[in-house]
TORLUMTOR-522426 format. One record per residue (C-alpha): x, z, y negated; residue in three letters. Coordinates in steps of 0.25 Angstrom, whole numbers. Example, Ala and Ser with C-alpha at 12.3 -4.5 7.8 and 13.67 -1.06 7.14 Angstrom:
r xx->49 | zz->31 | yy->18 | residu->ALA
r xx->55 | zz->29 | yy->4 | residu->SER
END
This chain:
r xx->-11 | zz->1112 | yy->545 | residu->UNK
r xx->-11 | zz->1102 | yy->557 | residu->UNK
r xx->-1 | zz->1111 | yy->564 | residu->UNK
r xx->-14 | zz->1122 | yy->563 | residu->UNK
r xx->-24 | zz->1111 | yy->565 | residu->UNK
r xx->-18 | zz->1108 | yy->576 | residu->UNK
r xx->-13 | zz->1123 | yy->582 | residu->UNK
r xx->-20 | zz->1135 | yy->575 | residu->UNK
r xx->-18 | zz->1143 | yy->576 | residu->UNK
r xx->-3 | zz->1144 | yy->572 | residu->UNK
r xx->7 | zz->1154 | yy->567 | residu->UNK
r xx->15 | zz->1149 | yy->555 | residu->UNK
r xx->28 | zz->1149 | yy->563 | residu->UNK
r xx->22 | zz->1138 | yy->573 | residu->UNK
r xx->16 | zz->1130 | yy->562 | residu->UNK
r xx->29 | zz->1129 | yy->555 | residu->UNK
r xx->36 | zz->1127 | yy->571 | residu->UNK
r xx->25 | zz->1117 | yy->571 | residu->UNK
r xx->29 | zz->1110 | yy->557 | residu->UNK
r xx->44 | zz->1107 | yy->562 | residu->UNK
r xx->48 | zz->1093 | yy->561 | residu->UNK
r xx->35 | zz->1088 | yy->553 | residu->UNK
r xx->40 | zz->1095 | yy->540 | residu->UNK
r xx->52 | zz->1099 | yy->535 | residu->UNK
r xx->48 | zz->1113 | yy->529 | residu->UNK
r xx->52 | zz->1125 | yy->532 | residu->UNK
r xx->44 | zz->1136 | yy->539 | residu->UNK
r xx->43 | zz->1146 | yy->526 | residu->UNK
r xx->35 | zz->1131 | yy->522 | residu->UNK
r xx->26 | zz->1130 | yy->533 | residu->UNK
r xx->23 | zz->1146 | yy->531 | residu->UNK
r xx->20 | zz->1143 | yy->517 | residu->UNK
r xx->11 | zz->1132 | yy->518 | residu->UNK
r xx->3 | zz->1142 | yy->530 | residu->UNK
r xx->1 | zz->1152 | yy->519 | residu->UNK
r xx->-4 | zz->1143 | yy->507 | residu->UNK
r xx->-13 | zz->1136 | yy->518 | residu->UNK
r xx->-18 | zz->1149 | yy->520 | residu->UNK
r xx->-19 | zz->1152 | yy->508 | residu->UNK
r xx->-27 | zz->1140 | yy->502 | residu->UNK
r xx->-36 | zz->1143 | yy->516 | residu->UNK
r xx->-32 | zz->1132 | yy->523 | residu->UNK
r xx->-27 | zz->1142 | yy->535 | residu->UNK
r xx->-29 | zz->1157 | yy->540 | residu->UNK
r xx->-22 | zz->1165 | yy->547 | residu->UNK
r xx->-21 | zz->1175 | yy->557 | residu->UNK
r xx->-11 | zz->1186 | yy->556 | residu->UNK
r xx->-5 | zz->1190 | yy->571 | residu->UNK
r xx->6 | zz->1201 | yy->570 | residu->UNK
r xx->17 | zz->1195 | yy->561 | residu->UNK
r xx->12 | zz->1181 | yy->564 | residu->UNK
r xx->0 | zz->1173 | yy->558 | residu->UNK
r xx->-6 | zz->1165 | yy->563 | residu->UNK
r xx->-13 | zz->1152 | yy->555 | residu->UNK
r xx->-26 | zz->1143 | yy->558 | residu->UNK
r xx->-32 | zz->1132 | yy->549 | residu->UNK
r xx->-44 | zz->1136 | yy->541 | residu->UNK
r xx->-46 | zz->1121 | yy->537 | residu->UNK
r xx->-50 | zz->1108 | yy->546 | residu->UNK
r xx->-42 | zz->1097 | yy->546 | residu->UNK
r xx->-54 | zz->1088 | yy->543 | residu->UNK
r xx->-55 | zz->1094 | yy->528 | residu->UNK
r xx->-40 | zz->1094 | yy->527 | residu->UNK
r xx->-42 | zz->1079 | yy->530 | residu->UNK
r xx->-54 | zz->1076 | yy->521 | residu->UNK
r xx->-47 | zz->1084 | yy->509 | residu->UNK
r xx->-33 | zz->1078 | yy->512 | residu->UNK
r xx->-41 | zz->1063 | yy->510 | residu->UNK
r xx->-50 | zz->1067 | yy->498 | residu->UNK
r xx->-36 | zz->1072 | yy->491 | residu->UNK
r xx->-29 | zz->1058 | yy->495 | residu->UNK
r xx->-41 | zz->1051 | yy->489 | residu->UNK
r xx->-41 | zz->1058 | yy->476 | residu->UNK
r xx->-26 | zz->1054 | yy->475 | residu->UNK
r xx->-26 | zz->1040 | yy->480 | residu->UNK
r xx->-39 | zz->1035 | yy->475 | residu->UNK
r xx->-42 | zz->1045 | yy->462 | residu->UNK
r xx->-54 | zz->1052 | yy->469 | residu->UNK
r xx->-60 | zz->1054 | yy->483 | residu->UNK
r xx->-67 | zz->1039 | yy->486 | residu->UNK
r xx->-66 | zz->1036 | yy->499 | residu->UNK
r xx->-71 | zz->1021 | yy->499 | residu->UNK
r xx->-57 | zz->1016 | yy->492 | residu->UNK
r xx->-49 | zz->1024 | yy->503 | residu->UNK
r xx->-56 | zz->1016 | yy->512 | residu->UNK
r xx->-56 | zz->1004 | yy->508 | residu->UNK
r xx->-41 | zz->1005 | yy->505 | residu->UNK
r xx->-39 | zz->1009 | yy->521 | residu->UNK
r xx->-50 | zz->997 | yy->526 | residu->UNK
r xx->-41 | zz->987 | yy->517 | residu->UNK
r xx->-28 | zz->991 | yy->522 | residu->UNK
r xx->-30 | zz->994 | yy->535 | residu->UNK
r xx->-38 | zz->986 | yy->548 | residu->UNK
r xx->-49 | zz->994 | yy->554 | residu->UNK
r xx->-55 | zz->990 | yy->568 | residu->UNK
r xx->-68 | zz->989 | yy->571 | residu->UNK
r xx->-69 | zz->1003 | yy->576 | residu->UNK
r xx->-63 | zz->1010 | yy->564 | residu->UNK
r xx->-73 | zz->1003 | yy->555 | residu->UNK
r xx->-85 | zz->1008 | yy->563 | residu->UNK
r xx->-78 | zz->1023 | yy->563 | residu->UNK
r xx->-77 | zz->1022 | yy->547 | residu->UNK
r xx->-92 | zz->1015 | yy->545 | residu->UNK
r xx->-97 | zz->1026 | yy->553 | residu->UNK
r xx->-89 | zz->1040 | yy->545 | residu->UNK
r xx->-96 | zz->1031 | yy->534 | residu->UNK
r xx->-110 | zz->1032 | yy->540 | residu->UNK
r xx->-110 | zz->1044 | yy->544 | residu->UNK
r xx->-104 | zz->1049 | yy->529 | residu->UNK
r xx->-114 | zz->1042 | yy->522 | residu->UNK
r xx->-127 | zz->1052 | yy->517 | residu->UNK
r xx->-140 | zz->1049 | yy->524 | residu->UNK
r xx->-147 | zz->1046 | yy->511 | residu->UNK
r xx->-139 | zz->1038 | yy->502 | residu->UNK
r xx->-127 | zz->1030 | yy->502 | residu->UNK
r xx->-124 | zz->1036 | yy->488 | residu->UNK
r xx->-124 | zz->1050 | yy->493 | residu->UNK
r xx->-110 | zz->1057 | yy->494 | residu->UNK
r xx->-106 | zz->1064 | yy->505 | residu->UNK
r xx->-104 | zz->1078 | yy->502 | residu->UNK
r xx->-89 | zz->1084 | yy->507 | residu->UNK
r xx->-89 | zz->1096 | yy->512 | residu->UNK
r xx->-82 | zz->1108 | yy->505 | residu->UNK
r xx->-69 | zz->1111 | yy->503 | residu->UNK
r xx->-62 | zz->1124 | yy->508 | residu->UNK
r xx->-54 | zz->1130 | yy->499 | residu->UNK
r xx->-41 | zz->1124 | yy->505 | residu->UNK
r xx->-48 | zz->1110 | yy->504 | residu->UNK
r xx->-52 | zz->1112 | yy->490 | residu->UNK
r xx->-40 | zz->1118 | yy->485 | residu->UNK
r xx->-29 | zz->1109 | yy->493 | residu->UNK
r xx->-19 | zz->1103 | yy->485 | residu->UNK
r xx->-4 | zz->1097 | yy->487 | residu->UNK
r xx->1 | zz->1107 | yy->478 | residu->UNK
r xx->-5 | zz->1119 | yy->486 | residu->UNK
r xx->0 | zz->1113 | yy->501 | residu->UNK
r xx->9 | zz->1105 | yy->504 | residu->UNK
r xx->4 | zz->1091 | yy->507 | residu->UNK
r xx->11 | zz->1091 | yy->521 | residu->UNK
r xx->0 | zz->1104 | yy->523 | residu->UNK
r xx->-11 | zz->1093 | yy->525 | residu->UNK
r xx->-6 | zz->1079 | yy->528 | residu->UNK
r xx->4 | zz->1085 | yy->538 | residu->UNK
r xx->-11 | zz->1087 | yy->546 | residu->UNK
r xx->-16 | zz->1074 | yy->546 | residu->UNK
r xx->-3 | zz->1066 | yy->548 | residu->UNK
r xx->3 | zz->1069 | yy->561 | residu->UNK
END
């Protein structure tokens, strides 16, 4: 998915030429994982004489945001986000400007008319919702955010 992020849009031939020396899979793989992507709709395609040509249908930002509610669910038994938190904030050292950056995602989360309020996310896209390891490979989605 990063490969098209990146460079859509992009025939399957260069997004296998693009995945050399980052996997080890072989390019019948890569082509694979094009067409469940497509299928589950995560991209689309354009067909140009005997060549396709592929462009993502999702933004990386919701890739992100379900890739983090899945690990939250796994790691802490359902999506809280105060436990993550605190666990980075114990661990790690934050500067001054870094805690200002994360008081103010927090206010500008926070509803206007109660503190008790949940923010509502917004909806899934059917690739979103229906994401699973067993469906794509995990390298599909952590390859994008982990250079």
């Amino acid at each position: 998915m990063r490969v098209l992020w990146e460079r859509a849009p992009l025939r399957a031939n260069e997004v296998v030429a693009a995945l050399e020396g980052q996997s080890a899979w072989k390019p019948k793989t890569g082509h694979t994982l094009l067409r469940r992507l497509v299928a589950k709709g995560a991209l689309t395609y354009e067909k140009t004489g005997r060549e396709f040509l592929f462009n993502p249908l999702v933004k990386v930002a919701d890739c992100q945001m379900a890739e983090g509610r899945s690990f939250l669910d796994r790691v802490f038994g359902k999506p809280q986000l105060a436990p993550l938190l605190a666990a980075f904030v114990a661990q790690e050292a934050l500067t001054a400007t870094e805690i200002e950056e994360l008081k103010r995602i927090l206010d500008e989360a926070r509803p206007a008319h109660s503190s008790d309020l949940p923010v509502t996310p917004p909806a899934k896209s059917k690739f979103l919702s229906e994401m699973s390891p067993s469906l794509i490979h995990p390298w599909a989605l952590s390859a994008a955010f982990y250079p």
